[in-house]
HTML snippet that shows the backbone in 3Dmol.js (N, CA, C, O; Angstrom):
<script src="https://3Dmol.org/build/3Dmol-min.js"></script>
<div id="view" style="width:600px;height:400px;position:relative"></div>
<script>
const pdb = `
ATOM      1  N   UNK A   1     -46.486 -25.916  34.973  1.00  0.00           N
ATOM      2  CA  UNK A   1     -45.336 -25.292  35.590  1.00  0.00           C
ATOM      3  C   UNK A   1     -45.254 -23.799  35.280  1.00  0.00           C
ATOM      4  O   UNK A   1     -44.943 -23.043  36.200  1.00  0.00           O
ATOM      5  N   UNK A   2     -45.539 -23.238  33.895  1.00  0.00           N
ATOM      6  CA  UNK A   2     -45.245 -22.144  33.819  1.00  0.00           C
ATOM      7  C   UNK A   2     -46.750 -21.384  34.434  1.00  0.00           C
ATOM      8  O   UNK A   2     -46.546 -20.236  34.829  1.00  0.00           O
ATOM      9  N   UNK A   3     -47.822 -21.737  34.530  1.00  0.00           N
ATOM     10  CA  UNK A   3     -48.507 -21.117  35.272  1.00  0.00           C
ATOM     11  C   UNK A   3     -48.383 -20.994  36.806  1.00  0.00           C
ATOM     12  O   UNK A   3     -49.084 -20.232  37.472  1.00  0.00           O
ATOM     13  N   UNK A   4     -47.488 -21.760  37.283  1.00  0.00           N
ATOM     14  CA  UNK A   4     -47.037 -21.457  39.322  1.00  0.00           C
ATOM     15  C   UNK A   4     -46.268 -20.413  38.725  1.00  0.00           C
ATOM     16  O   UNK A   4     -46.674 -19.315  39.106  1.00  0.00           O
ATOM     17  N   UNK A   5     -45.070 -20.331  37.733  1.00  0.00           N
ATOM     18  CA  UNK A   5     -44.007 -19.618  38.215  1.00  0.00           C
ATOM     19  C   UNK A   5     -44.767 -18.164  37.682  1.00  0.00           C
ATOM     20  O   UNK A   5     -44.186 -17.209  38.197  1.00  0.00           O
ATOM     21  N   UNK A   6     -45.870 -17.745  36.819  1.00  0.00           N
ATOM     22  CA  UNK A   6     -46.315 -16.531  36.722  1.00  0.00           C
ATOM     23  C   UNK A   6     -47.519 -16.590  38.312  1.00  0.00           C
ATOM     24  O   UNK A   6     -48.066 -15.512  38.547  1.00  0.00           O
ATOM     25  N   UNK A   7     -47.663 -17.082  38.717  1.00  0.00           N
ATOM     26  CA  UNK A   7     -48.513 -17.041  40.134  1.00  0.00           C
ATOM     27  C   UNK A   7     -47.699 -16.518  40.771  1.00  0.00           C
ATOM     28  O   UNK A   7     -48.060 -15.458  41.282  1.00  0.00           O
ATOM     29  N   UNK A   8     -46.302 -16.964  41.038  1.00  0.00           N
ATOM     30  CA  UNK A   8     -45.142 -16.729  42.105  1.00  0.00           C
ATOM     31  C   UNK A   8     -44.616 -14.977  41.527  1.00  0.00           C
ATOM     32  O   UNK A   8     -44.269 -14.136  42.356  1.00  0.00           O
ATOM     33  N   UNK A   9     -44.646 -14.682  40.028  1.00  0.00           N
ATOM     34  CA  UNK A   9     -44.072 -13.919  39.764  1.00  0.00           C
ATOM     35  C   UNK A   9     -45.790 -12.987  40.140  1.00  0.00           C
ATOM     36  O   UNK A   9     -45.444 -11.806  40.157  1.00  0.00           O
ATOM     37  N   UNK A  10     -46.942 -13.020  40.347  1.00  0.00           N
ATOM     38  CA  UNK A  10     -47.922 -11.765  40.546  1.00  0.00           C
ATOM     39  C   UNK A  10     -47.976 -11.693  41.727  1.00  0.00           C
ATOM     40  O   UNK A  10     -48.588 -10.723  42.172  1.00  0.00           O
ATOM     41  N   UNK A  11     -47.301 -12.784  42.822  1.00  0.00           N
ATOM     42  CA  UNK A  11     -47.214 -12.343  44.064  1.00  0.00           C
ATOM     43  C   UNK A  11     -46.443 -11.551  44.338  1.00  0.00           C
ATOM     44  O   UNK A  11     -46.702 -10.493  44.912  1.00  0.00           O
ATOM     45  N   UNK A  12     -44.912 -12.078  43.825  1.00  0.00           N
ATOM     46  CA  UNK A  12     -43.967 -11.117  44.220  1.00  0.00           C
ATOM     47  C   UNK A  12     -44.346  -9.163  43.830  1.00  0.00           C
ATOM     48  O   UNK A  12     -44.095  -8.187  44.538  1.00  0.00           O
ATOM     49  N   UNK A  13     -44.971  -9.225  42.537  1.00  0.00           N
ATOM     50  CA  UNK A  13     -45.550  -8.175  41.966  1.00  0.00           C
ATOM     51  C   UNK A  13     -46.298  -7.172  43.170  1.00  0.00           C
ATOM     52  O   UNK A  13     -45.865  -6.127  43.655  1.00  0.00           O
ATOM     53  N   UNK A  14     -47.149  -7.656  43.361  1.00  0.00           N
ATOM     54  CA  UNK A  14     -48.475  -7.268  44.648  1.00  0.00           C
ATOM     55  C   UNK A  14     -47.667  -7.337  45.918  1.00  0.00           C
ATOM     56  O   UNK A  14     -48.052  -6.770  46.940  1.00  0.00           O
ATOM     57  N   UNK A  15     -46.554  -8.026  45.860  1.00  0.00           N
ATOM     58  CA  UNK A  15     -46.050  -7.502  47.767  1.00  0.00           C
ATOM     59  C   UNK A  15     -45.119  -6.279  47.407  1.00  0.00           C
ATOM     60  O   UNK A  15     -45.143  -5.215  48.026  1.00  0.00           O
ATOM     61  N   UNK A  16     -44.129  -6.609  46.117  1.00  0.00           N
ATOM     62  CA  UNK A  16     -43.610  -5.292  46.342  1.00  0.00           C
ATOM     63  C   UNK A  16     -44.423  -3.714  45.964  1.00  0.00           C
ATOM     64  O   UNK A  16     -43.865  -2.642  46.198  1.00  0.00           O
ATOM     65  N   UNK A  17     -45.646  -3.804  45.425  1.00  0.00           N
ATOM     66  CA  UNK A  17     -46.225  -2.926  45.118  1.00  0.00           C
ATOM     67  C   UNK A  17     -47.015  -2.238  46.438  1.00  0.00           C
ATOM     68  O   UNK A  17     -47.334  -1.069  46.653  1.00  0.00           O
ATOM     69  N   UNK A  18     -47.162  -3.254  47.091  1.00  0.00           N
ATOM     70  CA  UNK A  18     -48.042  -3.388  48.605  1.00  0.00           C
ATOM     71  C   UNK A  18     -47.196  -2.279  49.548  1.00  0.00           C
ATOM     72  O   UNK A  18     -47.628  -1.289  50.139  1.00  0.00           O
ATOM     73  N   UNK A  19     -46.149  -2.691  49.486  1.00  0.00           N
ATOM     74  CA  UNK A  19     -44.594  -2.397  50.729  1.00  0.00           C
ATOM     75  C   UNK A  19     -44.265  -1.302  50.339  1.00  0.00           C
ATOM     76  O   UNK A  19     -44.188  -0.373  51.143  1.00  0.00           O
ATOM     77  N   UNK A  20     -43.971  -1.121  48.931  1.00  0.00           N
ATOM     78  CA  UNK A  20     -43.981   0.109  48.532  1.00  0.00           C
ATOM     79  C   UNK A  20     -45.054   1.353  49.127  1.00  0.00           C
ATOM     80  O   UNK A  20     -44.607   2.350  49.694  1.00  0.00           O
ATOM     81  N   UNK A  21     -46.173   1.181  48.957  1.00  0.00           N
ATOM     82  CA  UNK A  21     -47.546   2.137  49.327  1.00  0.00           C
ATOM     83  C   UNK A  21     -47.284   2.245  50.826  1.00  0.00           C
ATOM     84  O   UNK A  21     -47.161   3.309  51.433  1.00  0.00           O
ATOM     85  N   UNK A  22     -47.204   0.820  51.442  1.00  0.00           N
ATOM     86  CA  UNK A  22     -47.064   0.983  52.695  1.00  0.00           C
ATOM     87  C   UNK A  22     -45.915   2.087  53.598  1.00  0.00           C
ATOM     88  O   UNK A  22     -46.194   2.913  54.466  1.00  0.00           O
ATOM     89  N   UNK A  23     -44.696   1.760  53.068  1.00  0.00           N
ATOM     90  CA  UNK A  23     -43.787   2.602  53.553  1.00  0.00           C
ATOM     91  C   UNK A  23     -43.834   4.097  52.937  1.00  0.00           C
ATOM     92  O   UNK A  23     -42.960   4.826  53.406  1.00  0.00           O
ATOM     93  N   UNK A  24     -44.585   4.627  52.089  1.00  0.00           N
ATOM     94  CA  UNK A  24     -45.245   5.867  51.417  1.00  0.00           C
ATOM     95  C   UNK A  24     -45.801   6.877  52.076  1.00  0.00           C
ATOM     96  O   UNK A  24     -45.756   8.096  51.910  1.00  0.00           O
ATOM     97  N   UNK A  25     -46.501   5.974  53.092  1.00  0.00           N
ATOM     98  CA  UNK A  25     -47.921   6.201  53.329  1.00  0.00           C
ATOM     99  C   UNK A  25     -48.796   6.337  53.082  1.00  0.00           C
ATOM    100  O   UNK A  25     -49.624   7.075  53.615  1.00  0.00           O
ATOM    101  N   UNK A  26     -48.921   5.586  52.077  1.00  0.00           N
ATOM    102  CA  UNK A  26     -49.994   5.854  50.630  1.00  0.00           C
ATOM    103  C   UNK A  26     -49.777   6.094  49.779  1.00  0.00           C
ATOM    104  O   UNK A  26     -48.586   6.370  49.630  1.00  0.00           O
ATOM    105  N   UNK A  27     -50.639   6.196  48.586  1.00  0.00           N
ATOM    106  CA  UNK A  27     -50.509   6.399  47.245  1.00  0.00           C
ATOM    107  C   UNK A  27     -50.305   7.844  47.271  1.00  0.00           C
ATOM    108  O   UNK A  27     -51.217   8.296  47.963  1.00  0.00           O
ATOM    109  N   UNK A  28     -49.668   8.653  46.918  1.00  0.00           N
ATOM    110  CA  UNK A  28     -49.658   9.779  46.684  1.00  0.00           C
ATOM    111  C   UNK A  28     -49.231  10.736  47.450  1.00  0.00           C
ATOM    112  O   UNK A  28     -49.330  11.921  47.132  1.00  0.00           O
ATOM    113  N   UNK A  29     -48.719  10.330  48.526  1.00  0.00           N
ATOM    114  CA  UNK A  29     -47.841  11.182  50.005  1.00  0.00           C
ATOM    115  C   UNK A  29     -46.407  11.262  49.666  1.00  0.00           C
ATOM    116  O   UNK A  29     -45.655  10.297  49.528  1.00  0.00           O
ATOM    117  N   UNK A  30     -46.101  12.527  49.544  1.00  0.00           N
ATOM    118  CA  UNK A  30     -44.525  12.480  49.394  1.00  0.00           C
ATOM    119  C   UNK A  30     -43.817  12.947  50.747  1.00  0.00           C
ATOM    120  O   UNK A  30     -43.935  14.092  51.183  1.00  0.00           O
ATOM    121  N   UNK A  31     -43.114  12.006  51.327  1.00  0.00           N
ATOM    122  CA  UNK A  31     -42.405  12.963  52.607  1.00  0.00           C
ATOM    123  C   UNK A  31     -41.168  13.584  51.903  1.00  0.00           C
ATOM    124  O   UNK A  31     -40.807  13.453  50.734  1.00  0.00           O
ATOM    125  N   UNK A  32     -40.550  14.372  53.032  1.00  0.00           N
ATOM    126  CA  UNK A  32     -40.053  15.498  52.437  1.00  0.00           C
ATOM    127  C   UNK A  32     -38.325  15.251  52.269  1.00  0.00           C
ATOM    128  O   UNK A  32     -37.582  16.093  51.766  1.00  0.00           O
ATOM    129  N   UNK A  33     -37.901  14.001  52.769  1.00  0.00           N
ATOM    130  CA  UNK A  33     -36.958  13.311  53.174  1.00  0.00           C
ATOM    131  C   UNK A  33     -36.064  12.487  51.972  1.00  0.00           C
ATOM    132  O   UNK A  33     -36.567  11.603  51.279  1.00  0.00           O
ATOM    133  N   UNK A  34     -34.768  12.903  51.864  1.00  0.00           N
ATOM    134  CA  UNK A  34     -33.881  12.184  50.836  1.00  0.00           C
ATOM    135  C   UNK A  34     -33.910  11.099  50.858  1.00  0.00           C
ATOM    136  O   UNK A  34     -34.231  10.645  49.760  1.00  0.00           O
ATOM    137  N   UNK A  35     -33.654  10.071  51.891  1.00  0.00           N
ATOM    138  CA  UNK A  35     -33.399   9.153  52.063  1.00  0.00           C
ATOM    139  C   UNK A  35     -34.662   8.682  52.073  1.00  0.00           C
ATOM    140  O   UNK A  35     -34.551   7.461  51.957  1.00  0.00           O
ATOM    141  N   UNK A  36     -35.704   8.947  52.142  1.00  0.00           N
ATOM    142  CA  UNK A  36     -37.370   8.213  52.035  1.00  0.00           C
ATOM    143  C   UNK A  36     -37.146   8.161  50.014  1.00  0.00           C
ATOM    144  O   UNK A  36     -37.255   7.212  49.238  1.00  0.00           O
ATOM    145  N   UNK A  37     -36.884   9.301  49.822  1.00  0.00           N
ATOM    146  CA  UNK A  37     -37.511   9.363  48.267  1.00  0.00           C
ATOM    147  C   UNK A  37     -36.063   8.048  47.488  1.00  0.00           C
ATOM    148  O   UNK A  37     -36.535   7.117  46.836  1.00  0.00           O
ATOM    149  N   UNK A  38     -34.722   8.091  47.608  1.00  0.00           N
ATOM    150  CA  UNK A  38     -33.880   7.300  47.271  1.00  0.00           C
ATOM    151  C   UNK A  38     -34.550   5.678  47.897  1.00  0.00           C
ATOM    152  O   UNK A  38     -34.497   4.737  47.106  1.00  0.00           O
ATOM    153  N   UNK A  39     -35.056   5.472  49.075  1.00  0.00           N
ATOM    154  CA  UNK A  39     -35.973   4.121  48.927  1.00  0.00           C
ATOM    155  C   UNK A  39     -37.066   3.851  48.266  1.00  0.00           C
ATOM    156  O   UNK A  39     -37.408   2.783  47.759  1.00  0.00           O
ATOM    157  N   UNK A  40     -37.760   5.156  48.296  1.00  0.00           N
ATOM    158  CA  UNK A  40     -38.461   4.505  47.020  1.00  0.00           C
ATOM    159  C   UNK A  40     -38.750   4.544  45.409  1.00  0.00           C
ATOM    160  O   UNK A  40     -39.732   4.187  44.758  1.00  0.00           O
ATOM    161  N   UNK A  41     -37.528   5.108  45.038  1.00  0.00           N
ATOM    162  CA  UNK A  41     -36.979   4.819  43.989  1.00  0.00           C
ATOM    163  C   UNK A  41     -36.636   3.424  43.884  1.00  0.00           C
ATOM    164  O   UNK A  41     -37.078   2.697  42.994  1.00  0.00           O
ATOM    165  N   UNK A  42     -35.887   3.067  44.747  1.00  0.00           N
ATOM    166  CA  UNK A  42     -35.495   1.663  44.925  1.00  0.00           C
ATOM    167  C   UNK A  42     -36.603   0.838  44.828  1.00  0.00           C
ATOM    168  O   UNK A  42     -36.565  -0.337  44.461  1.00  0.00           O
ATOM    169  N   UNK A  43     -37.740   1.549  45.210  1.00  0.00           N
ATOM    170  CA  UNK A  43     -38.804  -0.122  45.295  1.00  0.00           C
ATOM    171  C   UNK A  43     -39.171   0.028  44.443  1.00  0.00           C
ATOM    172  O   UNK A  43     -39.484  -1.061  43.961  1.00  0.00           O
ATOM    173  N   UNK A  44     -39.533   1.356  43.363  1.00  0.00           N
ATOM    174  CA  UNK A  44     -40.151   1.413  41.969  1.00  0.00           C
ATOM    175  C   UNK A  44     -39.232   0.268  41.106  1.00  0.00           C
ATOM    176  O   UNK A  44     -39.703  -0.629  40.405  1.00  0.00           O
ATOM    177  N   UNK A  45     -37.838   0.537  41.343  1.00  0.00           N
ATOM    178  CA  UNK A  45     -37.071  -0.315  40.586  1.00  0.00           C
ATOM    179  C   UNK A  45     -37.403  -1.850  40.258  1.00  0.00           C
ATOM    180  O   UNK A  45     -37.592  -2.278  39.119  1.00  0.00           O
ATOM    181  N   UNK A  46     -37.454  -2.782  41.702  1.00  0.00           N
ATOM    182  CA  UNK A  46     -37.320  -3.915  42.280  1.00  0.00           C
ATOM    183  C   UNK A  46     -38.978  -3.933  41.596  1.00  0.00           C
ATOM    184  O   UNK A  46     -39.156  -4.989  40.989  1.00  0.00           O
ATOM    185  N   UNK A  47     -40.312  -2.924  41.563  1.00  0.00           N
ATOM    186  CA  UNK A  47     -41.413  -3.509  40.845  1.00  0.00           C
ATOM    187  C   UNK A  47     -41.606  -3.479  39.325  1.00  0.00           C
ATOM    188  O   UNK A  47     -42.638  -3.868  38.779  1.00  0.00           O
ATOM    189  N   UNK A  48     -40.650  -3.041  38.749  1.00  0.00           N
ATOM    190  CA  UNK A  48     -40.038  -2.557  37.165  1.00  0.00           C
ATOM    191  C   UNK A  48     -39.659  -4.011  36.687  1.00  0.00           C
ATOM    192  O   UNK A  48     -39.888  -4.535  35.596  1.00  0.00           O
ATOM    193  N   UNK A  49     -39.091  -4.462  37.666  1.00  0.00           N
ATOM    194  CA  UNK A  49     -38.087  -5.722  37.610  1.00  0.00           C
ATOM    195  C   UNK A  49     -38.740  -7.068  37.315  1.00  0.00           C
ATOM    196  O   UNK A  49     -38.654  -7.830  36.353  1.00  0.00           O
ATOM    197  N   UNK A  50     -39.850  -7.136  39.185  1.00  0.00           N
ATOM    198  CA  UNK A  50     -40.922  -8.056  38.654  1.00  0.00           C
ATOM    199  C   UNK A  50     -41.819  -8.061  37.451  1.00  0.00           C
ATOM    200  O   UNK A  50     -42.226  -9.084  36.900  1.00  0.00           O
ATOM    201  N   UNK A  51     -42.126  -6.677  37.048  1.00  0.00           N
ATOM    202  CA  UNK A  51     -43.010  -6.692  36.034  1.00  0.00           C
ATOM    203  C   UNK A  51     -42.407  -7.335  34.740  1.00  0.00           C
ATOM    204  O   UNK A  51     -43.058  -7.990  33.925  1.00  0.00           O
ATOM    205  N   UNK A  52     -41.080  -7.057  34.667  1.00  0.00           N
ATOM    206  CA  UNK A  52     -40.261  -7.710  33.163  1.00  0.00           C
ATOM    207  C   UNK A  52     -40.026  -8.964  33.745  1.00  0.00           C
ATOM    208  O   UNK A  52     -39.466  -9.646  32.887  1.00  0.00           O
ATOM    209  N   UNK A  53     -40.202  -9.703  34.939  1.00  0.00           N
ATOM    210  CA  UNK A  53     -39.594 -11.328  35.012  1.00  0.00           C
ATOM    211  C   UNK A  53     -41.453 -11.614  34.744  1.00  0.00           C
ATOM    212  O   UNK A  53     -41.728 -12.650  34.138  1.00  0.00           O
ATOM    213  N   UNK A  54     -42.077 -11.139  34.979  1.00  0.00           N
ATOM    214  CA  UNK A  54     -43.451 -11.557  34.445  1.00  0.00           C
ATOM    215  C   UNK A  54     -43.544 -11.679  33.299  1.00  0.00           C
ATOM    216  O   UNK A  54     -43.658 -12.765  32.732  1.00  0.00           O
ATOM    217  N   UNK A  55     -43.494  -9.970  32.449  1.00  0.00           N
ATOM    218  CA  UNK A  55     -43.476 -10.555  30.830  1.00  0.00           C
ATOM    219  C   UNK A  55     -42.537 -11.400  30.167  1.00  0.00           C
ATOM    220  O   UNK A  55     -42.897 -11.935  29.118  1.00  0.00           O
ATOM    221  N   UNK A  56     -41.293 -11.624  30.651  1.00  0.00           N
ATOM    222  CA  UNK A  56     -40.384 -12.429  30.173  1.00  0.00           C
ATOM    223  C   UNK A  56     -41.005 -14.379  29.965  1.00  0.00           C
ATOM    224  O   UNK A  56     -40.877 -15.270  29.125  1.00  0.00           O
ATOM    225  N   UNK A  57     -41.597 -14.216  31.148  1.00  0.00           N
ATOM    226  CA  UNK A  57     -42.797 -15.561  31.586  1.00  0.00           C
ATOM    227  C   UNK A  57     -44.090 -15.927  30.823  1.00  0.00           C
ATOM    228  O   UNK A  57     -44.625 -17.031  30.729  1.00  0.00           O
ATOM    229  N   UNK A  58     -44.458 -14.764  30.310  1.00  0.00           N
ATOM    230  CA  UNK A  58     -45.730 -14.951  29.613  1.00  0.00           C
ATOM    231  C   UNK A  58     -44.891 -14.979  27.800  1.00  0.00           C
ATOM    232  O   UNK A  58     -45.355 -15.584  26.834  1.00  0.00           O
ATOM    233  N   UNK A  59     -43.721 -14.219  27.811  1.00  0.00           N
ATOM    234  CA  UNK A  59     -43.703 -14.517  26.164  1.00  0.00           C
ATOM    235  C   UNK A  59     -42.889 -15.998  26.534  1.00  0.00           C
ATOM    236  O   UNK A  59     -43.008 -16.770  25.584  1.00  0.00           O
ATOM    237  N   UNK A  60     -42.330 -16.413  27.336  1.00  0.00           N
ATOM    238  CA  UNK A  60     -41.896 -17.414  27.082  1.00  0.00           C
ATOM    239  C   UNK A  60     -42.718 -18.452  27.020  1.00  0.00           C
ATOM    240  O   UNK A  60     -42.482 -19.474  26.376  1.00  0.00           O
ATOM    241  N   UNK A  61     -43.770 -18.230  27.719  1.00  0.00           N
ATOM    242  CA  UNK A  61     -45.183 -19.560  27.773  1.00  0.00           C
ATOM    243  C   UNK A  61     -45.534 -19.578  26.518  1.00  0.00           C
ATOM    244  O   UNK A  61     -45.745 -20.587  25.845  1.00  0.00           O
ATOM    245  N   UNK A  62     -45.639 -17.902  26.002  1.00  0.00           N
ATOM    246  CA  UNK A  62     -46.438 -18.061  24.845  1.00  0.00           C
ATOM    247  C   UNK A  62     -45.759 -18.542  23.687  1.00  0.00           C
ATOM    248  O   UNK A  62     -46.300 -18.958  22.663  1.00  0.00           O
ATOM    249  N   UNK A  63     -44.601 -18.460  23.905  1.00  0.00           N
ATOM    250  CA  UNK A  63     -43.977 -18.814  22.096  1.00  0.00           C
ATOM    251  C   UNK A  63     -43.501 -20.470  22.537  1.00  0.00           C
ATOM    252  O   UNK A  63     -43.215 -21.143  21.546  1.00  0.00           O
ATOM    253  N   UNK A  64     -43.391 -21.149  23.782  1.00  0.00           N
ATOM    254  CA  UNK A  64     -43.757 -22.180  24.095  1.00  0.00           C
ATOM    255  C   UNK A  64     -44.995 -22.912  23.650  1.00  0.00           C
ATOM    256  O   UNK A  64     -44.881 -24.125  23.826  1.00  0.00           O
ATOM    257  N   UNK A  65     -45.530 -22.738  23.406  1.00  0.00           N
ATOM    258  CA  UNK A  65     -47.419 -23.002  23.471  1.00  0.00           C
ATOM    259  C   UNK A  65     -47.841 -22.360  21.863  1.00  0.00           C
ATOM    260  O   UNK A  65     -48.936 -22.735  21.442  1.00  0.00           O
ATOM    261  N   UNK A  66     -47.055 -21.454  20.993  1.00  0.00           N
ATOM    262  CA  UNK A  66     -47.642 -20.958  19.829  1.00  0.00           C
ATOM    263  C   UNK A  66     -49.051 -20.622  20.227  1.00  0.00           C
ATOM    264  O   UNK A  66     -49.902 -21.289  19.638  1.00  0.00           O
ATOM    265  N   UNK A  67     -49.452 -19.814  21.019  1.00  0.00           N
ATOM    266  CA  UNK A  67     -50.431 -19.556  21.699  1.00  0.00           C
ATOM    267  C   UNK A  67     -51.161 -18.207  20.827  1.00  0.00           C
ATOM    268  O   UNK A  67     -52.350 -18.089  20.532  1.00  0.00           O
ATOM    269  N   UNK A  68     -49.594 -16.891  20.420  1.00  0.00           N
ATOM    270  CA  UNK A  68     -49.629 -15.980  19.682  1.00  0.00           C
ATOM    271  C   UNK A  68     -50.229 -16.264  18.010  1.00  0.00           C
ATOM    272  O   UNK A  68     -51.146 -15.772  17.351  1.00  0.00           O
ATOM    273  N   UNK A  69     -49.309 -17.194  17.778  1.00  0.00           N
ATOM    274  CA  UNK A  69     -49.858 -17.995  16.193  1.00  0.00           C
ATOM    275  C   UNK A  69     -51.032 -17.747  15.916  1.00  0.00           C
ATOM    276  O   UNK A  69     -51.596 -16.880  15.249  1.00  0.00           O
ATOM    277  N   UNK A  70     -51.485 -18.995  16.765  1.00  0.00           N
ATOM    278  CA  UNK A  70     -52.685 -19.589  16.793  1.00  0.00           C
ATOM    279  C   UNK A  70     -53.903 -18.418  16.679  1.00  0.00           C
ATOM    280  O   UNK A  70     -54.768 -18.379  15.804  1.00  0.00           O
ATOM    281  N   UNK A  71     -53.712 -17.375  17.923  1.00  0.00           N
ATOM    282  CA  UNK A  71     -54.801 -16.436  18.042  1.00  0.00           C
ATOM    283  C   UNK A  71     -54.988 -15.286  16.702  1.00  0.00           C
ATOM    284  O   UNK A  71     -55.960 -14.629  16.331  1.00  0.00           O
ATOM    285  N   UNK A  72     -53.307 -15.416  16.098  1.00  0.00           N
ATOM    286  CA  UNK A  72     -53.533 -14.719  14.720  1.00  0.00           C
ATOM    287  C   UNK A  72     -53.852 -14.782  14.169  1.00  0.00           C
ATOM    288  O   UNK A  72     -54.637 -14.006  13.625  1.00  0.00           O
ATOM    289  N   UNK A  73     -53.428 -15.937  13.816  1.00  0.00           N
ATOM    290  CA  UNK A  73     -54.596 -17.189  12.889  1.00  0.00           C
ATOM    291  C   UNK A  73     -56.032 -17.167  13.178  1.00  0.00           C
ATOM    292  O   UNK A  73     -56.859 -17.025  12.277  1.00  0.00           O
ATOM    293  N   UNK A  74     -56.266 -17.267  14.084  1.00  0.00           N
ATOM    294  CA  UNK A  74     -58.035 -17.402  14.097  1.00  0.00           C
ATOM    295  C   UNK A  74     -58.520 -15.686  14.087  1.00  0.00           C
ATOM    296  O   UNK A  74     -59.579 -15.553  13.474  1.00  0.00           O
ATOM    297  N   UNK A  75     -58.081 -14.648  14.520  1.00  0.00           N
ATOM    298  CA  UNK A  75     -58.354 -13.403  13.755  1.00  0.00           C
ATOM    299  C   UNK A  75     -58.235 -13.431  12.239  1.00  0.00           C
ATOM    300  O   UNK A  75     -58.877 -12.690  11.495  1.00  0.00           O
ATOM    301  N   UNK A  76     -57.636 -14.058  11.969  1.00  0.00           N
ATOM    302  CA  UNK A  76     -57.175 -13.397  10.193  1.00  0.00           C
ATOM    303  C   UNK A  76     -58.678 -14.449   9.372  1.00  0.00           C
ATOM    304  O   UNK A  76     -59.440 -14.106   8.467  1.00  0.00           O
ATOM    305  N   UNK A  77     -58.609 -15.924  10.261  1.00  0.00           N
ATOM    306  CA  UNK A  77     -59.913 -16.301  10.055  1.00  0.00           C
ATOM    307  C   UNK A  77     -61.155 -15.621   9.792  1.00  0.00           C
ATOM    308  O   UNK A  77     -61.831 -15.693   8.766  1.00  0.00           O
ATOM    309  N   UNK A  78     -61.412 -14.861  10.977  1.00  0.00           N
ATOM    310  CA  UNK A  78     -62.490 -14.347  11.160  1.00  0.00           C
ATOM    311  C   UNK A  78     -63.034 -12.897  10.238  1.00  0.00           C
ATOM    312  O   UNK A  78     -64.176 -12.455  10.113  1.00  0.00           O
ATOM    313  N   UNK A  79     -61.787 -12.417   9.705  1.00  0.00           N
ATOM    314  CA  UNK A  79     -61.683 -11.078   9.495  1.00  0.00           C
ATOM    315  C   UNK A  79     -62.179 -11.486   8.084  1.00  0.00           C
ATOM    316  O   UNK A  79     -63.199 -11.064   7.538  1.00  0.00           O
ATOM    317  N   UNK A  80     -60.830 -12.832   7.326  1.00  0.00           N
ATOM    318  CA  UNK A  80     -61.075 -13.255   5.883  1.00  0.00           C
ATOM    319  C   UNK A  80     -61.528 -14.581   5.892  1.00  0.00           C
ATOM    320  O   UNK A  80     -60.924 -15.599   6.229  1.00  0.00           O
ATOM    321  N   UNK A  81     -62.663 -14.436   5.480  1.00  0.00           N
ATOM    322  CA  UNK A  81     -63.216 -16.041   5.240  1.00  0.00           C
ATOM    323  C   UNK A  81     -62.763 -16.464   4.283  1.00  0.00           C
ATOM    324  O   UNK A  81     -62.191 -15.796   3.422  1.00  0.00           O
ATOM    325  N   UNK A  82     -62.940 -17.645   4.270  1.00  0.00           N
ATOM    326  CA  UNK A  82     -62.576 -18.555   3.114  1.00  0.00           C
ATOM    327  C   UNK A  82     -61.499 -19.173   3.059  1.00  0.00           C
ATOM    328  O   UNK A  82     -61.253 -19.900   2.096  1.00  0.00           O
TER     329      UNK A  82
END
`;
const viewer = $3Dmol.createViewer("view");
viewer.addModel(pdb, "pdb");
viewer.setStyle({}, {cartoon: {color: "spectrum"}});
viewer.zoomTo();
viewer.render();
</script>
């Protein structure tokens, strides 16, 4: 389950990042227009947003799963034997 809902959350990621560029006109085109630059402020926002319901998803998997622990643990293994 928590791997659909981070699937659902890198889609949403990639369309608003997509829509964003798109209505831009690209990466790096600024039109000269208030109301262009106040929308896309707005979409930077709304991809700010997805990006924290993503990490919110992955620490929650992970401290679900002791996933973090575990990988510390086997570094501290590796680093100190014995």
């Amino acid at each position: 389950m928590p791997h659909r809902l981070l699937c659902i959350c890198v889609d949403l990621y990639q369309n608003l990042f997509s829509n964003a560029a798109r209505l831009n006109g690209g990466a790096g085109s600024e039109s000269g227009t208030t109301g262009e630059r106040g929308q896309t402020t707005a979409e930077y926002a709304m991809v700010i947003i997805a990006a924290a319901a993503i990490a919110a998803l992955l620490l929650a998997w992970a401290t679900k799963t002791d996933a973090i622990s575990r990988l510390l643990d086997r570094v501290i293994e590796l680093i100190l034997p014995g």
